[in-house]
C-alpha positions in Angstrom: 29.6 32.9 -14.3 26.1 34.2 -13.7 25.4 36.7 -10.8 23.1 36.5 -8.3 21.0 39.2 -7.3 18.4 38.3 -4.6 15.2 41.1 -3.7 12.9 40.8 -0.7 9.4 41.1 -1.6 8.8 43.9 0.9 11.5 46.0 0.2 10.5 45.6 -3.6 6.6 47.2 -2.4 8.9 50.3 -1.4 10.8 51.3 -4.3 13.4 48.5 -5.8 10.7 47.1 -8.1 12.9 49.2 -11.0 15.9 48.2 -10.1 14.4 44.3 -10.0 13.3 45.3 -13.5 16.4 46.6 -14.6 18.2 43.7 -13.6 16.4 41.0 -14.8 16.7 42.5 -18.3 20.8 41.7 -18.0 20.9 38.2 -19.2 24.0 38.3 -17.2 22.5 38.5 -14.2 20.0 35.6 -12.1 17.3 37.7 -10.5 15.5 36.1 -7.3 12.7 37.1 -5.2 11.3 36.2 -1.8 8.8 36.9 0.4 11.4 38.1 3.5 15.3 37.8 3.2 15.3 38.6 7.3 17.2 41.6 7.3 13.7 43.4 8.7 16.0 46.3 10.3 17.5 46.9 7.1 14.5 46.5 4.8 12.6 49.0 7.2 15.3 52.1 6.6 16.5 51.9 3.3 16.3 49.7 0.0 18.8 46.7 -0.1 20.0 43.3 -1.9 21.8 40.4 -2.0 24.3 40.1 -4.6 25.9 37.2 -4.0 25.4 36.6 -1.1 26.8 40.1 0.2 23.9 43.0 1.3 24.0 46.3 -1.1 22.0 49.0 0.7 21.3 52.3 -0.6 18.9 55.2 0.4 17.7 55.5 -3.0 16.6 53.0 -5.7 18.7 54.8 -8.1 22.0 54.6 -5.8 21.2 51.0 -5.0 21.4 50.3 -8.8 24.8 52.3 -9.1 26.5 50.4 -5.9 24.6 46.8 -7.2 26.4 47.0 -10.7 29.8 48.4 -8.8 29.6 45.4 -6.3 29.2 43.1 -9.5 32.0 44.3 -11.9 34.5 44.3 -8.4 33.5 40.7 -7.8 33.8 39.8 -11.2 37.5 41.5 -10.8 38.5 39.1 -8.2 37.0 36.0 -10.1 39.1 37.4 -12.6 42.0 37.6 -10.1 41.7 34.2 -9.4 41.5 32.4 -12.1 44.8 34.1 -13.3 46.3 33.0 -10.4 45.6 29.4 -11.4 47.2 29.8 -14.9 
């Protein structure tokens, strides 16, 4: 199962352009950008995602990298979870 990963245009213009990069390099990962994701507050004070669904802020690009690949590897975990549950 692929992760999403979704960046607001206007938060990219102020710093998460290399973690946008970064990402889309991970064939693993479905990178998405759009013009606003409405989380103006947010996108005003600090540099943030979607990943899934589910907003990953940081106050650097660097940390938002860090805490995006932590947020996918714990979700993966409960997918994981999950499915062993079923079996």
């Amino acid at each position: 199962m692929f992760t999403l990963v979704e960046f607001c245009s206007s938060n990219m213009l102020k710093g998460t352009e290399a973690v946008y990069r970064t990402l889309d390099e991970d064939p693993e990962i479905d990178v998405l950008d759009y013009g606003c994701l409405n989380s103006c507050g947010l996108c005003s004070k600090a540099f943030f995602v979607l990943v899934d669904g589910e907003i990953v802020s940081a106050m650097t690009p660097e940390k938002l990298l860090e805490k995006v690949y932590r947020r996918i590897d714990r979700n993966q975990s409960q997918i994981e979870d999950w499915t062993d549950d079923l079996n």
